[in-house]
C-alpha positions in Angstrom: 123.9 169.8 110.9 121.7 166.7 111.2 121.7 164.0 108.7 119.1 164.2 106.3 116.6 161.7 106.3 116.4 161.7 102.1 117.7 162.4 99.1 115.9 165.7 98.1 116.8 166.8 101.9 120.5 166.3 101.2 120.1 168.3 98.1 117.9 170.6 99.5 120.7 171.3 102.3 123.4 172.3 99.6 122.4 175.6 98.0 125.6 176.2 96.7 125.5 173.1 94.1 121.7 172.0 94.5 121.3 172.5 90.6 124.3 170.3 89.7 123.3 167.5 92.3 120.1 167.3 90.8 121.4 167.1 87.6 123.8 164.9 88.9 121.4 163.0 90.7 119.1 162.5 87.2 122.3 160.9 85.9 122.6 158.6 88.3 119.1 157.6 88.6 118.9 156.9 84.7 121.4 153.9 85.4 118.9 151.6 87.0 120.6 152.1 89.9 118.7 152.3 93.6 119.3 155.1 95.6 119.4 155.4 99.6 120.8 157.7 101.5 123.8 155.9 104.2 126.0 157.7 106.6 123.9 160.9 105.4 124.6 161.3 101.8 122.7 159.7 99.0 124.4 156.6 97.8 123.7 154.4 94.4 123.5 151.0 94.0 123.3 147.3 91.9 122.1 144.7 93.6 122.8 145.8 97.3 126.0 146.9 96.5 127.7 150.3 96.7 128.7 151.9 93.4 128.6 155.6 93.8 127.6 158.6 96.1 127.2 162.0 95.8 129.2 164.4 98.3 129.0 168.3 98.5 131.4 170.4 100.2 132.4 174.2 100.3 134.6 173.9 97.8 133.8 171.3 95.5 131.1 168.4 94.7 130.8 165.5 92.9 130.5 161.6 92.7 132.6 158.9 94.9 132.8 155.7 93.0 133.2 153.3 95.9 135.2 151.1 94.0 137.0 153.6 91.7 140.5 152.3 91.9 139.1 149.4 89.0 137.8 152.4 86.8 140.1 152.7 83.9 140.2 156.2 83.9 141.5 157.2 80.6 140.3 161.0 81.4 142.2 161.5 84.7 138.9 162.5 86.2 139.2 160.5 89.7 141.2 161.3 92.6 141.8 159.6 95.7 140.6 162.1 99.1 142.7 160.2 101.5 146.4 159.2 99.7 147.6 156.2 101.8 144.4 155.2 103.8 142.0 154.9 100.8 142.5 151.8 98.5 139.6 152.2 96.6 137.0 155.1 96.6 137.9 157.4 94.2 136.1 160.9 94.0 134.9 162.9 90.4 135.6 166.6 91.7 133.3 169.4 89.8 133.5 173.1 90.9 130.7 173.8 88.2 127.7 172.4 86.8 129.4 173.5 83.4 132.1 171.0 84.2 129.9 167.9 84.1 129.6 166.0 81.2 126.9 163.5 80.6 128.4 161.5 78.4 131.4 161.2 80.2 129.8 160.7 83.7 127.5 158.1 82.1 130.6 155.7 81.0 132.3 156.0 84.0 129.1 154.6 85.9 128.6 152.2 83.2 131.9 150.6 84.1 131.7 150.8 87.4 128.3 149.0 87.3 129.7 146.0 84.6 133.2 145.7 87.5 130.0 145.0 90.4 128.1 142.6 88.2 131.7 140.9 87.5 131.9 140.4 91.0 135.6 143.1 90.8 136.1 144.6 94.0 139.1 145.8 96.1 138.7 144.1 99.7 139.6 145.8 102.2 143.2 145.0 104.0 142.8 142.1 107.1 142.9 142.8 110.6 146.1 144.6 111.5 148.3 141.5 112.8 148.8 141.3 117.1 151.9 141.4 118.2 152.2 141.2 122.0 155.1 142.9 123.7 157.3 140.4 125.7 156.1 141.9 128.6 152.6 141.1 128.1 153.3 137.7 126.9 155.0 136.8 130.0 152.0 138.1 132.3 149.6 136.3 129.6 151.2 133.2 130.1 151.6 133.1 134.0 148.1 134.1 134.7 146.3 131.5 133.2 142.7 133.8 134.5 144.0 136.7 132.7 145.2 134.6 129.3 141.7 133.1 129.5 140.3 136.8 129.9 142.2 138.5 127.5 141.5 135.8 125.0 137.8 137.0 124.9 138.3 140.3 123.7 138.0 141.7 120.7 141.2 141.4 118.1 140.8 145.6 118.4 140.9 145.5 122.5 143.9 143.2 122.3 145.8 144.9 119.7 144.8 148.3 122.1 146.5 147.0 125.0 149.6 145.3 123.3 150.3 148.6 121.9 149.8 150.3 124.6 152.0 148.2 126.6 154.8 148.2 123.6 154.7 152.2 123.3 156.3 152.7 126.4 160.1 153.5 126.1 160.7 152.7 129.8 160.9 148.8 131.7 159.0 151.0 134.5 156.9 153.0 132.0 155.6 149.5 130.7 155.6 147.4 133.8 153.0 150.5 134.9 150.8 150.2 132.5 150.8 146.1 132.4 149.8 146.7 135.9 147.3 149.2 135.4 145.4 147.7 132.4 145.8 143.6 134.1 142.6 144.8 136.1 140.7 145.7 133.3 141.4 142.6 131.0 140.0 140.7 134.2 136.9 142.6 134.2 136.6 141.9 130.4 137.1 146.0 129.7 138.5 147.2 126.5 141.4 150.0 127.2 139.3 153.2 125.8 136.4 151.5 127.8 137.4 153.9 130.8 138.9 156.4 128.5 141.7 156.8 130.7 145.4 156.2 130.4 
């Protein structure tokens, strides 16, 4: 399905729920917030930055609070869609548009919009740290062209490479692939570049 290029088409694409998103949609709007629609679903915010969505799926729809993990909660409404990748999105599931209540949805978005304007925000986790494999390290530092090439790349290409490297079991397994990917760094390729292994 392609993405929709507004809100009404989003809504317009989900006859299942279309009634509920609208009146889900009304609620939102009523906060001040702006709406736009980003990686295909409509999304609300304050001042440039995200504070809800709605989402609509075959089971279930509802509102994502893009910084949910801050919301106090006191109803047990929100639920995290991905346990252990997710630190702060947190989804308000609704099977019916009997379920939602205005009142309730409307102090939830209050709060969330008062954590935005207090500047209360989960950042996201820092780069994954490199760690090169010894076997790396040694080529790295006896090939001062390849150190100097491999030092370009992006912290992603680099971290690709020492994994890949490190996952071998085998001494031949990873003298192999340190002998198959030294060409690549030199050319200033990233590993999936080729999208070979």
């Amino acid at each position: 399905m392609k993405k929709p290029k507004s809100v009404d088409e989003f809504i317009d694409n989900q006859p299942q729920w279309k009634e509920a998103l609208r009146l889900l949609r009304s609620i939102l709007l009523s906060t001040g917030m702006e709406e736009a629609i980003k990686w295909g679903l409509p999304v609300y915010m304050v001042e440039g930055k995200n504070i809800a969505g709605l989402g609509a799926f075959q089971s279930h729809f509802g509102i994502w609070f893009f910084q949910g993990a801050l919301l106090e909660d006191p109803h047990g409404k929100l639920v995290n869609a991905q346990e252990g990748k997710t630190k702060a999105m947190r989804q308000w599931r609704f099977q019916s548009i009997g379920e939602i209540d205005e009142k309730l949805v409307r102090e939830y978005l209050a709060e969330a919009i008062r954590n935005q304007k207090q500047g209360r925000e989960i950042k996201p986790p820092r780069k994954k740290p490199l760690v090169l494999p010894p076997e790396l390290k040694a080529a790295l530092d006896h090939q001062p062209e390849l150190a100097s090439r491999f030092a370009q790349l992006s912290h992603g290409k680099k971290r690709e490479y020492a994994e890949y490297v490190s996952e071998a079991k085998r001494a031949e397994t990873k003298a192999a692939r340190l002998a198959k990917i030294i060409p690549m760094v030199l050319e200033g390729k990233g590993l999936n570049d080729k999208c070979q292994r």
